[in-house]
N, C-alpha and C positions, 0 to 999 in steps of 0.2 A: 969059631968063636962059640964058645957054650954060652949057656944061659946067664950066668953069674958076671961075665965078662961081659954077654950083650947089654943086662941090662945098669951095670955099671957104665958102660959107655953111654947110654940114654941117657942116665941121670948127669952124669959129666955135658953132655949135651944142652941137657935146663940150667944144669947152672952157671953155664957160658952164657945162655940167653939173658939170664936175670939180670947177671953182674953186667953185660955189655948193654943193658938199656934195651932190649928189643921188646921186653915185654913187663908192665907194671901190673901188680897186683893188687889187691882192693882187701882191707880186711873184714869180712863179712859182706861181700859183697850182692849176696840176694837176701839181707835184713832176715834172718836165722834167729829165731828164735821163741819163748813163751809169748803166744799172742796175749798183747796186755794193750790198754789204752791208755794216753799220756806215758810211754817209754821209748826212751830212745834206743835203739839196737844198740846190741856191744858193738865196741869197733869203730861206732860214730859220736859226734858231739851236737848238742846244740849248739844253734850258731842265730839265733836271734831270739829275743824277748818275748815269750809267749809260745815257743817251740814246745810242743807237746805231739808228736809224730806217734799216730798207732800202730803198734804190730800187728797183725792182721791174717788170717782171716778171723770174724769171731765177734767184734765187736761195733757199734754204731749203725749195725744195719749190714756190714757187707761180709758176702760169703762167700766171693769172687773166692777158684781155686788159685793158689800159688802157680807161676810160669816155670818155677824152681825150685825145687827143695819144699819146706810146710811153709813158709811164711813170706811176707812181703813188709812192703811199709806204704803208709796212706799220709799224706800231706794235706793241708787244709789252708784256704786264704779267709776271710771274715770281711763282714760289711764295716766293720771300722777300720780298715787298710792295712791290717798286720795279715801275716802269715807267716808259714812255718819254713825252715830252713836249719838243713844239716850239713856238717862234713868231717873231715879224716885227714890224718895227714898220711903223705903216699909212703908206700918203704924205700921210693928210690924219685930221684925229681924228673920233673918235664921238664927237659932240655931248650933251651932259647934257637928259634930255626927249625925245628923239625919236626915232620910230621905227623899227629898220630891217627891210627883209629881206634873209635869204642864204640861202643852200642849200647844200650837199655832197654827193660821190654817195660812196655807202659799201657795204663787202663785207666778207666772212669768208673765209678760206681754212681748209680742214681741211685743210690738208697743209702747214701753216707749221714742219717740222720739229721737231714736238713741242709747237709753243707754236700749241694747236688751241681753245680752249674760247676762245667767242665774246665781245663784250666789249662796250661803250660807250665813246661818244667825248665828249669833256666837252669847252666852249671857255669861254675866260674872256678878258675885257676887265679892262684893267690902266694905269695909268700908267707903272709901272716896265717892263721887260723883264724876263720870265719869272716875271712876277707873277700873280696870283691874287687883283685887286679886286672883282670879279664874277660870276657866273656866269651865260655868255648862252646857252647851250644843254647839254642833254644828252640824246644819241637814247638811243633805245629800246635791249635788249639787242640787237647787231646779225649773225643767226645763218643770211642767207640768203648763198650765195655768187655772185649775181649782184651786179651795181649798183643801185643804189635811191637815188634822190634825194629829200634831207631838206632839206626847206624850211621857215623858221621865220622868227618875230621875234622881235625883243627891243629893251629902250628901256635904254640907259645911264641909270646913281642918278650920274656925273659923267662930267666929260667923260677919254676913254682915248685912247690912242696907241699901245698897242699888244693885240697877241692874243695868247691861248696854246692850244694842241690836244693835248688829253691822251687816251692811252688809261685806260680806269679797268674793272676787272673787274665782276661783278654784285656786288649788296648781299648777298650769300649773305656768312657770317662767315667762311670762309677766300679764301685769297686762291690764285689758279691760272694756271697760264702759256694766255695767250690770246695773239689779234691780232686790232685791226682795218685795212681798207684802207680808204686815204682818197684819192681823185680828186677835180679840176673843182671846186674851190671857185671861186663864181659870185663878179661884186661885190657889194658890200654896198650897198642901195640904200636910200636913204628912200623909206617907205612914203607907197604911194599915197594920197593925203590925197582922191578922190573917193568 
C-alpha cells in the first residue's frame, strides 16, 4: 500500500467514525479566538440574559496561559443571582441509551476583577437551544488555578442536539460573584463497549 492509498484509507476510516456516531465534534471547541471582553466565541451562542462570556487571556485581570491553542473562555455568576451561560448545536445528535465520554480542562482565576470566589461548571443536553433537558455533568467546586482535566460520562434519557455550559456558584444559600475558566473541550465519544 503506498502512501496515497494509505492515507486515503485513514481518512475513509474518520469518516466511518463520524457518520456511525462514535465520535461528536464541538465547533470551536477550546473558544479560538481575538481575546476581547463581553464576546461570545464563534461557534457558540448565548444562552441566557446578561451573557457576556470573555475571551481570554488579556482582560479583567487574568493572564492564566491557554491549556490549548491562544485562547480560553471565563464565565462569571453575580451577587444578584444571574450568570453566564453558553452553547451550540452538535453536528450529529446524542443518541437516547448510550454512553459517552468527554472531558474539559478547567481553572480559577483570583484576579478576575472582583468576580474571585470559585464556582462550578454545569452542562446540560437539550433538544431546544439554550435548553435545560438534562443534566450531564457537574464538576466539583473548581478553586485550583492551574488546568485540570475533567473527564466523565453520561447516557442521554432522549435523544439531544444540542449543549448548554453554565457557570453555577456553590450550594452555600447566597449567591456571589465567581469565575470559572473553561479550555479543550475533547469530542464526545461513545464509550468504549470492551
Amino acid at each position: 500500500m503506498n502512501h496515497k492509498q494509505a492515507f486515503l484509507f485513514l481518512f475513509c476510516q474518520l469518516c466511518y467514525l463520524v457518520v456511525s456516531g462514535q465520535f461528536i465534534e464541538l465547533s470551536n471547541p477550546s473558544f479560538e479566538g481575538e481575546p476581547r471582553d463581553a464576546t461570545v466565541p464563534q461557534g457558540w451562542m448565548a444562552c441566557k440574559e446578561g451573557t457576556t462570556p470573555d475571551i481570554l487571556p488579556g482582560f479583567w485581570g487574568v493572564y492564566n496561559e491557554p491549556s490549548d491553542g491562544a485562547t480560553f473562555v471565563g464565565l462569571i455568576t453575580r451577587q444578584n443571582n444571574t450568570w453566564e451561560s453558553i452553547g451550540q448545536r452538535l453536528n450529529a445528535p446524542l443518541e437516547k441509551g448510550t454512553c459517552y465520554n468527554w472531558s474539559v480542562d478547567l481553572a480559577h482565576s483570583d484576579t478576575y476583577s472582583g468576580y474571585d470566589g470559585p464556582l462550578r461548571l454545569r452542562i446540560y443536553a437539550s433538544k431546544l437551544k439554550c435548553m435545560k433537558d438534562q443534566m450531564i455533568y457537574e464538576s466539583p467546586l473548581i478553586e485550583h488555578l492551574d488546568w485540570q482535566t475533567y473527564q466523565f460520562k453520561f447516557t442521554p434519557t432522549s435523544d439531544y442536539r444540542y449543549i448548554l455550559i453554565e457557570a453555577f456558584h456553590s450550594e452555600d444559600p447566597f449567591q456571589y460573584k465567581g469565575n470559572i475558566l473553561i479550555d479543550r473541550l475533547r469530542p464526545i465519544q461513545v464509550c468504549d463497549r470492551t
